[in-house]
C-alpha positions in Angstrom: 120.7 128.1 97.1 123.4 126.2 95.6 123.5 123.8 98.1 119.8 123.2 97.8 120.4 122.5 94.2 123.2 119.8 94.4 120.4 118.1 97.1 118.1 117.8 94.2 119.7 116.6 91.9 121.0 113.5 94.2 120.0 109.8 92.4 118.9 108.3 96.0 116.4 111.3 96.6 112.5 110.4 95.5 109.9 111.6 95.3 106.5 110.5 96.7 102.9 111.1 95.7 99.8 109.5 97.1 96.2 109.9 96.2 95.0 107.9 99.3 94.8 104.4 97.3 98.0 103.8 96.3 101.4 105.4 95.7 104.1 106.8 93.2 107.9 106.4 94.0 109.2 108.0 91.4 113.1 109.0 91.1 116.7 107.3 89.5 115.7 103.7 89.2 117.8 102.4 91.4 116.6 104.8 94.3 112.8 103.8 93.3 113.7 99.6 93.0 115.7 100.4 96.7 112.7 102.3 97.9 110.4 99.6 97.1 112.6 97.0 98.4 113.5 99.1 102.1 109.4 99.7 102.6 108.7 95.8 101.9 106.3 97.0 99.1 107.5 94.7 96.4 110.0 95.3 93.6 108.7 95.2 89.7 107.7 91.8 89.4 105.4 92.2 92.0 101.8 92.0 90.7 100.8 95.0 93.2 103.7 97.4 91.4 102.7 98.9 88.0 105.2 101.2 85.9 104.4 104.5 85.9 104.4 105.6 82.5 106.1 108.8 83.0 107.4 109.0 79.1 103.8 110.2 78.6 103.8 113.2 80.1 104.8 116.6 78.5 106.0 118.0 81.3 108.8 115.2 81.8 111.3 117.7 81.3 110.6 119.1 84.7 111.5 115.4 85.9 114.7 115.5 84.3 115.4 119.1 85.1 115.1 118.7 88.9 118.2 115.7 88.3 115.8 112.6 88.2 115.7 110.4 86.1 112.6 109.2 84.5 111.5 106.6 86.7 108.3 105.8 88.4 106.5 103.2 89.5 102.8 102.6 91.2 102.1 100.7 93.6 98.1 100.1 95.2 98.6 100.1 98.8 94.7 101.1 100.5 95.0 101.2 103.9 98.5 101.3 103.9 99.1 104.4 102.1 97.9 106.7 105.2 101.0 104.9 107.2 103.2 105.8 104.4 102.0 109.3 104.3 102.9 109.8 107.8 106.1 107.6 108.3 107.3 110.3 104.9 105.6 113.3 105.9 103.5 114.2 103.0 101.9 117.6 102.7 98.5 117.0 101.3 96.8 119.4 98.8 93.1 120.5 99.5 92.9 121.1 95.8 94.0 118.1 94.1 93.4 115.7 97.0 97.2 114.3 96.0 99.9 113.9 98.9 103.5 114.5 98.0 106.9 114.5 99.6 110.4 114.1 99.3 112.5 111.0 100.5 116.3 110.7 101.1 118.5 107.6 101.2 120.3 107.4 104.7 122.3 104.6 106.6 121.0 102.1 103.7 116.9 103.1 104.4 114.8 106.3 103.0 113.4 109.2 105.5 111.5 112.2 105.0 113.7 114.7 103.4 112.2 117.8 105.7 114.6 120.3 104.9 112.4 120.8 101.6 108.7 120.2 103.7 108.2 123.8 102.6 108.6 123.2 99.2 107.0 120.1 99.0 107.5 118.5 95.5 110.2 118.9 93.1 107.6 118.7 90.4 105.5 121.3 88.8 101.8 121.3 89.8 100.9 120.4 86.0 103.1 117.2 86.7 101.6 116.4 89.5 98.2 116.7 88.6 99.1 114.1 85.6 100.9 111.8 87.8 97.7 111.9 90.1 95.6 110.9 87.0 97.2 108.2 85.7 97.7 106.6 89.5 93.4 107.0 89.2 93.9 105.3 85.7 96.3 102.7 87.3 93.8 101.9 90.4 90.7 101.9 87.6 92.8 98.7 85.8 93.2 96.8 88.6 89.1 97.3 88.8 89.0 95.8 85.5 91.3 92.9 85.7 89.5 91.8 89.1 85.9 92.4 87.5 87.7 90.2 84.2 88.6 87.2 86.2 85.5 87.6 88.2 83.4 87.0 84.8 85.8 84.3 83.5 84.8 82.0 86.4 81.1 82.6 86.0 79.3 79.9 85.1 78.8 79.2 81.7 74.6 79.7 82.2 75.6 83.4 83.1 77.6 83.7 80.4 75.0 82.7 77.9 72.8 85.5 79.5 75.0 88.4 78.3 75.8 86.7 75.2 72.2 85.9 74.3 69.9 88.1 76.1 67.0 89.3 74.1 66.4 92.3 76.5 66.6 95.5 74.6 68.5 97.0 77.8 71.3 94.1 77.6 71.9 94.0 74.0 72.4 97.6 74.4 75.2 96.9 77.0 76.9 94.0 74.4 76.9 97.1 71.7 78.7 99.5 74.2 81.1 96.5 74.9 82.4 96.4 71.0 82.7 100.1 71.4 84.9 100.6 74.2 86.8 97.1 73.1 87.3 99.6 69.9 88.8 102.7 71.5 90.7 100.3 74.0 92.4 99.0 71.0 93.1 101.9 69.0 94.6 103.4 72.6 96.5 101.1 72.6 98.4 101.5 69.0 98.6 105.1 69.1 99.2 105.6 72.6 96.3 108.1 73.2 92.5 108.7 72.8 91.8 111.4 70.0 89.0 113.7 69.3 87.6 111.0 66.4 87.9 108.1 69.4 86.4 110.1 72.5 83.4 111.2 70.1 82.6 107.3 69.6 82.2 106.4 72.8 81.4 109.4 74.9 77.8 109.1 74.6 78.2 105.1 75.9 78.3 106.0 79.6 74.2 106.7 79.5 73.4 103.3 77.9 76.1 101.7 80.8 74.3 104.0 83.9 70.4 102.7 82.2 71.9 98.8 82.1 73.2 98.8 85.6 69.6 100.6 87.0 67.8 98.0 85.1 70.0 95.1 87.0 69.6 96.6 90.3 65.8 96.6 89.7 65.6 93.1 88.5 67.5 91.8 92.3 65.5 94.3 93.9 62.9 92.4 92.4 63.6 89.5 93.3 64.4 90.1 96.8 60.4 91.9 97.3 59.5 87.9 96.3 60.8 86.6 99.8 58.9 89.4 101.6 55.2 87.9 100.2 53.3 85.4 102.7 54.1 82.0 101.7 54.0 78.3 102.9 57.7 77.7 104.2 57.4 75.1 100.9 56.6 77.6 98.4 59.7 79.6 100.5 62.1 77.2 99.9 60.9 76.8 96.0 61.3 80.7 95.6 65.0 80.9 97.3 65.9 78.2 95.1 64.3 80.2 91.9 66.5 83.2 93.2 69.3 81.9 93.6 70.8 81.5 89.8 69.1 84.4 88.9 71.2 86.3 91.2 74.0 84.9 90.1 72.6 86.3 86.6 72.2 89.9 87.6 75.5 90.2 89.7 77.5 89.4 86.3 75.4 91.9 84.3 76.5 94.6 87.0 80.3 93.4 87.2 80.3 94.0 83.5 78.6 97.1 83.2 81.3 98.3 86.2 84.0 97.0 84.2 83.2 99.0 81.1 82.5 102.2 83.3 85.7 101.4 83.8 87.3 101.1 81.0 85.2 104.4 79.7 86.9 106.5 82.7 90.1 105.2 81.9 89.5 106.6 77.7 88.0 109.9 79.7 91.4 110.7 81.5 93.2 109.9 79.2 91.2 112.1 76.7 91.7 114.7 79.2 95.2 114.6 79.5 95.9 115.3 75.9 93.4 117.8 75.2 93.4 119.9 78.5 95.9 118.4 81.2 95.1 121.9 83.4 91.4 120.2 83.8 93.0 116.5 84.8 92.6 116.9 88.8 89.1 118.3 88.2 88.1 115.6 86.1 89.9 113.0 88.1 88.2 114.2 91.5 84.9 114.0 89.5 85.1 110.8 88.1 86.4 109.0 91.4 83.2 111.1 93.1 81.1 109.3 90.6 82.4 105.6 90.7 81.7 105.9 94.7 78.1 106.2 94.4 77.5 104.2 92.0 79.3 101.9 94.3 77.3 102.9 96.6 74.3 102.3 95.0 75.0 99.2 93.8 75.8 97.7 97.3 72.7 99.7 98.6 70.6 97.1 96.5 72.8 93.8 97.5 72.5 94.5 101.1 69.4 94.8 101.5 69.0 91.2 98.9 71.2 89.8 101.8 69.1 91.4 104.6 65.9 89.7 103.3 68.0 86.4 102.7 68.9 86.1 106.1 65.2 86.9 107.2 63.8 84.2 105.1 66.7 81.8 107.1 65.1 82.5 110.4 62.1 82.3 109.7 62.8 78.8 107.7 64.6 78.0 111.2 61.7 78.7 113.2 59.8 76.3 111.6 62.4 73.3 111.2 60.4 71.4 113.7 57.8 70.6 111.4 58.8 71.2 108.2 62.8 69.9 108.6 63.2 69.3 104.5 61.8 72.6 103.3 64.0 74.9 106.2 67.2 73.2 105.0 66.7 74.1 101.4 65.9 77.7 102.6 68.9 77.9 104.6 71.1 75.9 102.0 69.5 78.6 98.6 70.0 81.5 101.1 73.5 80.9 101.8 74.7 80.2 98.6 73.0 83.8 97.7 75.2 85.2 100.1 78.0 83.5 99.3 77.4 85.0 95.7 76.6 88.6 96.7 79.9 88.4 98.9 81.8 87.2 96.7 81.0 90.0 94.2 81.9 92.3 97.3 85.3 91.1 97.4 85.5 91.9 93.5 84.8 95.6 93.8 86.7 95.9 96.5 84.2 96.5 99.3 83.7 94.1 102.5 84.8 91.0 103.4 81.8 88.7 101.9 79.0 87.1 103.4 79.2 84.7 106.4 76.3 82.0 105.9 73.7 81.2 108.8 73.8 77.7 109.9 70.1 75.4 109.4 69.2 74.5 113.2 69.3 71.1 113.0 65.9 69.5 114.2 66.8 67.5 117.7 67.9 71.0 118.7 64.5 72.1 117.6 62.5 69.6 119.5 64.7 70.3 122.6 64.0 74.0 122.4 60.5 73.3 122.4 60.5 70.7 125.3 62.1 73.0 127.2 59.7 76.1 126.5 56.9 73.8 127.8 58.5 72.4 130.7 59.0 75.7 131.9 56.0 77.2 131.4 53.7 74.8 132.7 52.5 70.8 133.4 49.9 70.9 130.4 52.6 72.6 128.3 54.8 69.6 129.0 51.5 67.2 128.0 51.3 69.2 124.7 55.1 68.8 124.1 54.7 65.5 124.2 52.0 65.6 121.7 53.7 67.5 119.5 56.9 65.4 120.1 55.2 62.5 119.3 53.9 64.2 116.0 57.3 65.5 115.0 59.2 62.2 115.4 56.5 60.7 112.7 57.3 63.0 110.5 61.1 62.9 111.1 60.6 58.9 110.4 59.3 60.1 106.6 61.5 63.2 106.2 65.3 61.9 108.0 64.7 58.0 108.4 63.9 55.8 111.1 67.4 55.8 112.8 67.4 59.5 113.5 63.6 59.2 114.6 64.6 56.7 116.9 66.9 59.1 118.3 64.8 62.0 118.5 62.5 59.5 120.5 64.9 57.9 123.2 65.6 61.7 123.9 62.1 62.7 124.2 61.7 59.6 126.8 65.2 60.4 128.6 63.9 64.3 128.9 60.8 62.4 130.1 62.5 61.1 133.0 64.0 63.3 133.9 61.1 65.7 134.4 59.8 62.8 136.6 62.5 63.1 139.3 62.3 66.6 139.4 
């Protein structure tokens, strides 16, 4: 037993927890700043490694006690943190949902220390269920920082639609803002959320889940415009309508997920003064929550992108006689989904939006020569009709040069069809 304890309390021991998303090395500091370094996961000036604020936590003495010292850092790994799970051995918990383990310094790089796998953690479960709740808080912030600089590089038409909107619903969201902005601040001179603080903005998160409903409806609405029958003009005049709008509604959602947030992070925080036993339930809650409203959220955009895409093919199908309007289809559906991917990327699901290319209209023409041609002698005499109808059109819509083009092809096709 003695020999167990002199292994604890060794400075190049760690220890490990993961919650699936990211990672806490916690340990001496030059164990944790070696750890980082050995695992190529950064060291603290990295932007993806966050201090974990251990100092917080009431139970710190069970840090110290095991022979640590009170360092910890986070870092937000995603995919990555399975592979550390298993290169470390971590024993999960069904409960908590959290991973932990215990690393050793050897030969200048850090194994899994399994002579304690049956312990699993030199920390108590209290201590670990707080460590697993501010890595949640840790992964919500890097939420709100990507949804911040999203919204900084909005344009400045969207910006004047959250600052002046007359909606009801909107200027609701602006008052939950200076709220949140409130507790934020005093959080962040008294280093917790108190009773007084939580009971200001507790009630926000209904006026937040109404907002974001009310955006969702307004691109749902706008994406039931593009199934209507319309003239591929009035098409291309409603995906250019949509468009900005879009744009519009996409910022009103990132801001309402940023304060959601921002209103989880006061929650845990709330939780982990007042009742720290109830922190993994709370924690396991609120993550359950943010997933479907994800889910929700990109429910809506995808099917925006889905009818996008439809209005592109059918704008495509038609280039042959109406080149001008397609292209402005194509060009207002792309950009849509340029947007809505974009937007993606910022809360952290998919890889964006890859744009559909306008079939350009010589391809068009020769598409349709070579339907008629195969399907019968009059088809080809009706080609040719319709050829000739196209390239006058082509002369008004894309200039004589390319007309000219278009034509020598029909007559080279022309020939062609004559030897065969």
């Amino acid at each position: 037993m003695t020999e167990n304890n002199e292994e604890l309390t060794m400075s190049d021991q760690i220890e490990l927890v993961s919650d699936g998303d990211g990672i806490a090395v916690i340990g001496a500091p030059s164990a944790v700043e070696q750890f980082l370094r050995t695992e190529g996961l950064g060291d603290t000036g990295s932007p993806a490694v966050s201090e974990l604020p251990l100092t917080t936590l009431g139970s710190l003495g069970q840090i110290t006690a095991a022979g640590m010292a009170s360092s910890g850092k986070w870092v937000q790994l995603a995919d990555e943190s399975a592979a550390i799970a298993r290169k470390f051995a971590l024993v999960k918990n069904s409960q908590t949902g959290l991973s932990t383990g215990i690393a050793k310094a050897a030969d200048g790089k850090f194994v899994a220390n399994l002579q304690f796998a049956s312990v699993g953690s030199l920390l108590n479960p209290t201590t670990i269920a707080s460590i697993g709740t501010m890595m949640n808080q840790m992964a919500l912030q890097k939420s709100i920082d990507r949804l911040g600089e999203y919204l900084e590089v909005i344009d400045e038409k969207v910006e004047d639609v959250l600052r002046n909107q007359q909606d009801a619903v909107l200027a609701d969201m602006i008052g939950v803002d200076f709220v949140i902005e409130d507790a934020m601040t005093g959080r962040a001179s008294s280093g917790r959320v108190d009773e007084a603080t939580w009971s200001k903005v507790q009630g926000t998160s209904a006026t937040l889940a109404r907002t974001q409903a009310y955006a969702l409806r307004q691109l749902d609405g706008l994406a039931q415009k593009l199934e209507k029958k319309m003239k591929l003009g009035e098409l291309a005049d409603a995906t250019q309508t949509i468009e900005p709008k879009v744009r519009e509604w996409l910022a009103v959602i990132a801001h309402c997920l940023q304060l959601q947030d921002t209103l989880d992070v006061l929650e845990l925080d709330r939780v982990l003064d007042a009742a720290p036993e109830d922190a993994t339930q709370k924690r396991l809650a609120l993550k359950a929550i943010r997933e479907n409203r994800i889910e929700r959220i990109t429910g809506t955009t995808g099917q925006l992108i889905e009818r996008m895409d439809a209005a592109v093919t059918r704008a495509n199908s038609k280039v042959l006689l109406q080149p001008i309007p397609a292209r402005a289809v194509v060009q207002a559906s792309n950009e849509v989904g340029a947007a809505v991917g974009t937007f993606h990327r910022r809360i952290g699901v998919g890889q964006g939006h890859e744009g559909m290319d306008a079939k350009r209209w010589l391809q068009a023409v020769g598409e349709f020569r070579d339907r008629a041609v195969e399907e019968s002698t009059e088809g080809l005499d009706a080609a040719k009709a319709i050829g000739s109808s196209a390239i006058g059109r082509a002369r008004l819509a894309t200039g004589k040069i390319a007309a000219d083009i278009a034509e020598r092809a029909l007559g080279e096709r022309d020939g062609d069809s004559g030897r065969g």
